[in-house]
C-alpha positions in Angstrom: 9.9 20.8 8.5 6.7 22.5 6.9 4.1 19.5 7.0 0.8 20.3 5.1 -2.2 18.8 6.3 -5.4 17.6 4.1 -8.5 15.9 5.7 -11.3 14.7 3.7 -14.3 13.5 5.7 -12.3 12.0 8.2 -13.8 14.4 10.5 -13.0 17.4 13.2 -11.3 16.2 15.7 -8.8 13.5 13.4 -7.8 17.0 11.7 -7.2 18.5 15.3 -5.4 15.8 17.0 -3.4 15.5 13.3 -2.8 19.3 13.7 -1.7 19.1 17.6 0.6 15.9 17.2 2.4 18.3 14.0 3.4 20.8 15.9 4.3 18.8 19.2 6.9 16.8 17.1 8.4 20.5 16.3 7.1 20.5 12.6 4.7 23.5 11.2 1.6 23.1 10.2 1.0 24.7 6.8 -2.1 26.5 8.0 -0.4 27.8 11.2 0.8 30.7 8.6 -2.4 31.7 7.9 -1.9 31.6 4.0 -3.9 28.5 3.7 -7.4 27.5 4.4 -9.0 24.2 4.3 -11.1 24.3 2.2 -8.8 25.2 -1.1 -9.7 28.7 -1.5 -6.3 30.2 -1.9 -3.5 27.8 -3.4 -3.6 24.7 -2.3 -1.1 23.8 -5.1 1.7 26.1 -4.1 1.1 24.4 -0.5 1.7 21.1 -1.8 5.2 22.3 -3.3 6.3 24.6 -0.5 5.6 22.0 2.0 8.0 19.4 3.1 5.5 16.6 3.3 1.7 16.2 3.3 -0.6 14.2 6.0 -3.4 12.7 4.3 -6.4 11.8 5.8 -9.6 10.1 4.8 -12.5 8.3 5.5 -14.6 6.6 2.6 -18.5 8.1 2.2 -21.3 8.4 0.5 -22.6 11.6 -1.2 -24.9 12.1 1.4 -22.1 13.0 3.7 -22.2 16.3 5.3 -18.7 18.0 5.1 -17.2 20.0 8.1 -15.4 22.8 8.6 -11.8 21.4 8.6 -12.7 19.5 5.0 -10.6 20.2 2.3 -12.1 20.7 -0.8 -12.4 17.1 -2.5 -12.7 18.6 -5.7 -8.9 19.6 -5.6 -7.9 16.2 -4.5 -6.9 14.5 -7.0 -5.2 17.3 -8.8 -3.5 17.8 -5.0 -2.2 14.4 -4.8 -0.8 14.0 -8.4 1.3 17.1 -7.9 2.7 16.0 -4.5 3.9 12.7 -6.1 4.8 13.8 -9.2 7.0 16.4 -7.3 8.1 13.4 -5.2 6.6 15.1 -1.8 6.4 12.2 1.1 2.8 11.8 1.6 1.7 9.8 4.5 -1.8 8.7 3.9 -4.4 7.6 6.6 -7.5 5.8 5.6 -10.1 5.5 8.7 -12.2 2.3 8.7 -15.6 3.0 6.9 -18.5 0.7 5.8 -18.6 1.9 2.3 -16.1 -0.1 0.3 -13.6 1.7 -2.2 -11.0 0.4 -4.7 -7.6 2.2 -4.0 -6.5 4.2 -7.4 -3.0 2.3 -8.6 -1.3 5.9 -7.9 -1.4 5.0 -3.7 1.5 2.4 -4.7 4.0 5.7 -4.9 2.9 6.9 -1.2 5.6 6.6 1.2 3.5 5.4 3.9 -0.3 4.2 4.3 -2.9 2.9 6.6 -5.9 0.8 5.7 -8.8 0.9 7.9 -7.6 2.8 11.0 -10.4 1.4 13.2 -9.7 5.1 16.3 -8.6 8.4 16.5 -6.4 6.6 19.7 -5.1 3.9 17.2 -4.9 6.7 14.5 -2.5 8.7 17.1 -0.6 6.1 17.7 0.9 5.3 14.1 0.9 9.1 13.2 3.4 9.8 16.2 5.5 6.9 14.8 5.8 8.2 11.0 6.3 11.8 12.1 8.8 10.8 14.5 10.7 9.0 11.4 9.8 11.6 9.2 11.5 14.2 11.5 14.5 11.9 11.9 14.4 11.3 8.0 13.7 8.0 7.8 11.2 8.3 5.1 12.1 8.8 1.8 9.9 9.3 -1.5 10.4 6.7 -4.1 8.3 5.5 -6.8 10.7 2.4 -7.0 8.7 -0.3 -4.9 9.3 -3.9 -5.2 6.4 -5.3 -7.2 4.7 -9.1 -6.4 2.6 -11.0 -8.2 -0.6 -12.7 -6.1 -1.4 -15.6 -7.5 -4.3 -17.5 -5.9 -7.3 -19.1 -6.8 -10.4 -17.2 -6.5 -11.9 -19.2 -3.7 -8.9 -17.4 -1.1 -9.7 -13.9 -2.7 -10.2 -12.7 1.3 -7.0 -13.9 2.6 -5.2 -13.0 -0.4 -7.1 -9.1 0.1 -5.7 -8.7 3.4 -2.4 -9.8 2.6 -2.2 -7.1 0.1 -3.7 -5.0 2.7 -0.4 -5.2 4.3 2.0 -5.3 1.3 0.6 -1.6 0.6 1.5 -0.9 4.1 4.9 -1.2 3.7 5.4 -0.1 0.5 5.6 -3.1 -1.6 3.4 -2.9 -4.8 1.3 -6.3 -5.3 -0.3 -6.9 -8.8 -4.0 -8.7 -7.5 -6.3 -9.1 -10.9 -9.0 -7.3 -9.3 -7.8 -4.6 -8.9 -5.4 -4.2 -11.3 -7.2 -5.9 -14.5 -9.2 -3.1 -16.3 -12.2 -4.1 -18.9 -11.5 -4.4 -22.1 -8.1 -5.8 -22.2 -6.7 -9.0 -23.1 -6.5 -10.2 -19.1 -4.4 -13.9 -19.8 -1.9 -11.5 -21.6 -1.9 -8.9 -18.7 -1.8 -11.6 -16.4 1.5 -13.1 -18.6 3.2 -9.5 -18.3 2.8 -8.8 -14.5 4.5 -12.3 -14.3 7.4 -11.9 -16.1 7.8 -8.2 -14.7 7.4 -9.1 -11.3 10.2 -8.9 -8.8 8.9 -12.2 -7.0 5.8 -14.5 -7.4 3.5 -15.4 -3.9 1.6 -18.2 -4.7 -0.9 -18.4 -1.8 -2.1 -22.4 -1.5 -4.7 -24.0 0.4 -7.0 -26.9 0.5 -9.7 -25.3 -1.2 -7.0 -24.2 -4.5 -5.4 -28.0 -4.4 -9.2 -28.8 -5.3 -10.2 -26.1 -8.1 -8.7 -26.2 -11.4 -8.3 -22.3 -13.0 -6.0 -19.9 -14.3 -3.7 -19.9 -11.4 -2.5 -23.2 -11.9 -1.4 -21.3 -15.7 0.4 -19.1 -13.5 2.3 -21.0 -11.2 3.5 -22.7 -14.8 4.4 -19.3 -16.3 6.4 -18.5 -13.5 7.8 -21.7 -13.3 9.4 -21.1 -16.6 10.5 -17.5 -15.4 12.1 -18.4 -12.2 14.3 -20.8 -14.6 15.8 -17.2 -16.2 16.8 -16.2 -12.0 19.9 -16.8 -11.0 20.9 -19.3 -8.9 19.9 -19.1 -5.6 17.9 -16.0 -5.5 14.1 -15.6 -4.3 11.5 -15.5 -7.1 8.6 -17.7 -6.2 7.1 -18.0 -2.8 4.8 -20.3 -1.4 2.1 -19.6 1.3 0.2 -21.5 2.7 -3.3 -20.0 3.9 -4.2 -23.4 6.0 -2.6 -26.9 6.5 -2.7 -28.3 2.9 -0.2 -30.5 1.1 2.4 -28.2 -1.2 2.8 -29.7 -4.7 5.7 -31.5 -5.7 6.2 -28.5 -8.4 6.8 -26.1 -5.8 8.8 -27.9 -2.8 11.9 -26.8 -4.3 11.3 -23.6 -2.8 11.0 -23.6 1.2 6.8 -22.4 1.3 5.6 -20.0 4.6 2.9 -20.5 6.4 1.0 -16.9 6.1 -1.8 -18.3 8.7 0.5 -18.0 11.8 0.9 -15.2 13.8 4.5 -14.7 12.6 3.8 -15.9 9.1 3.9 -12.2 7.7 6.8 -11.4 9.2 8.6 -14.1 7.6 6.7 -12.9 4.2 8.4 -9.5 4.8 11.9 -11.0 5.7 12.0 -13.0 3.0 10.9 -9.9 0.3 13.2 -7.8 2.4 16.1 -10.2 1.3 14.7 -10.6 -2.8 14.7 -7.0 -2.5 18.6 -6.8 -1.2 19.9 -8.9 -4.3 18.1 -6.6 -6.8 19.2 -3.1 -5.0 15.6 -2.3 -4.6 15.4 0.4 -1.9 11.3 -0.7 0.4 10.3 1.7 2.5 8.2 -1.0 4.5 12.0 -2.9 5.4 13.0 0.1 7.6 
C-alpha cells in the first residue's frame, strides 16, 4: 500500500505524526522513496496516480499565513485533487479546526472519508489510525455514488441544520443545503424543485421556531409531498426531525419523525438512510 501524503498549512508536526502513523500501519509513505518532495517540485501528478491512496490534510488560513517546510505547494492543489478523484484514488481528507470560515467546494462529496474541524493533533491521531486501519483491511472503497438528501428547513435552524450536514459529509452521504449549493444567477425555486425530485430522501428538520415562519420550505415539504406519492410503497423518502419539542404537522405524521436533538438522534438519522439506501442498491461509505 503506497499512501501519498499532502499537508497544506496544517502544520509540522500533523504532517510528522501523519507520516509516522503511515508507516506504523505497514503502508509507505510516498516521500519515503525520495522521488517526491513536498513542496511539488518534481511530479506531484504521477504521485497521485502511482499511489494507492492520498491523506489530505488542511487547515483553513489567511494569506498572511507563513508556510513550512512540510507544505505542499497549494498552487498544485486543486489540480492534485481533481486528478486523484477523477482517477478514483481514496482520498481521506482531514480538515483541522480554524477560525477562518470556508465553504467546502461540491467536489469533497466524492471523498471517501472526511473530517470537519479536527479540534487536536491527539483527536487527529485517533481517527487517522481508524481509516488507515480500514484502509489497509480494504474497507474503503472510492465511489462517486453517494446517497444524496435534500435539507429542508427554514432559515431560522440554518445552525442546526449546518451541523447536521457537517456529519452527513462525514459519512459520505451528499446533502443538497441552499447555501451552499445555490449559485448566483440561477433560477433558485427551480433548482430548489430539481434537487427535490432528484433526491434519494427528503429531511425536513422542524421546530418551534419553523411551525411559526411562513417561507419557501413549507413549498418544499409540498413538492415533496407530491414526490413521495411516485415511491413505492413502504419505502423511506421523507423524514422528519425534530430540532426541539415542537408539535409535527398533521401533513407529515404519516411518516414516524426523529428527534435529531437527542444524543442518539443521529444515529437513528443514519440507520434510517442506511436502510433508504438498502432498497435503492446505493453502496454509503459512512454505513460501514
Amino acid at each position: 500500500m503506497r499512501i501519498f501524503l499532502v499537508t497544506i498549512t496544517a502544520g509540522e508536526k500533523a504532517h510528522e505524526l501523519a507520516r509516522k502513523l503511515i508507516l506504523e500501519c505497514g503502508a509507505e509513505d510516498y516521500a519515503s522513496a525520495e522521488e517526491f518532495w513536498p513542496d511539488g517540485v518534481q511530479d506531484p501528478y504521477r504521485a497521485v496516480l502511482e499511489a494507492d491512496a492520498i491523506i489530505w490534510l488542511y487547515k483553513p488560513h489567511t494569506r498572511g499565513y507563513r508556510f513550512s517546510r512540510t507544505d505542499f505547494n497549494p498552487l498544485y492543489g486543486d489540480g492534485i485533487f481533481l486528478t486523484a478523484l477523477n482517477n478514483e484514488k481514496v482520498v481521506l481528507y482531514y480538515e483541522f479546526a480554524s477560525k477562518v470560515q470556508q465553504t467546502s467546494p461540491a467536489i469533497m462529496r466524492k471523498v471517501a472519508r472526511r473530517k470537519y474541524g479536527v479540534p487536536s493533533l491527539k483527536s487527529f491521531a485517533d481517527l487517522l489510525r481508524k481509516d488507515l486501519s480500514d484502509l489497509m483491511a480494504g474497507k474503503i472503497k472510492y465511489t462517486e455514488a453517494p446517497l444524496k438528501v435534500f435539507l429542508c428547513h427554514s432559515k431560522q435552524d440554518k445552525d442546526s441544520v449546518r451541523k447536521t450536514r457537517l456529519q452527513l459529509l462525514e459519512r459520505g452521504i451528499q446533502p443538497w443545503f441552499d447555501e451552499e449549493d445555490l449559485i448566483g444567477g440561477v433560477d433558485w425555486e427551480l433548482e430548489i424543485r430539481r434537487a427535490v425530485k432528484s433526491s434519494h430522501a427528503i429531511l425536513v428538520f422542524l421546530s418551534n421556531k419553523w411551525l411559526r415562519t411562513a417561507g419557501f420550505a413549507h413549498k418544499e415539504i409540498k413538492l415533496a409531498l407530491d414526490v413521495a406519492d411516485h415511491q413505492p410503497e413502504g419505502s423511506i423518502f421523507i423524514i422528519p426531525l425534530r430540532l426541539d419539542e415542537c408539535e409535527v404537522p398533521d401533513r407529515l405524521r404519516t411518516w414516524q419523525w426523529i428527534d435529531i436533538f437527542t444524543d442518539d438522534g443521529f444515529e437513528k438519522l443514519v440507520k434510517a438512510l442506511r436502510r433508504r439506501a438498502d432498497e435503492l442498491g446505493i453502496v454509503a461509505r459512512g454505513f460501514d
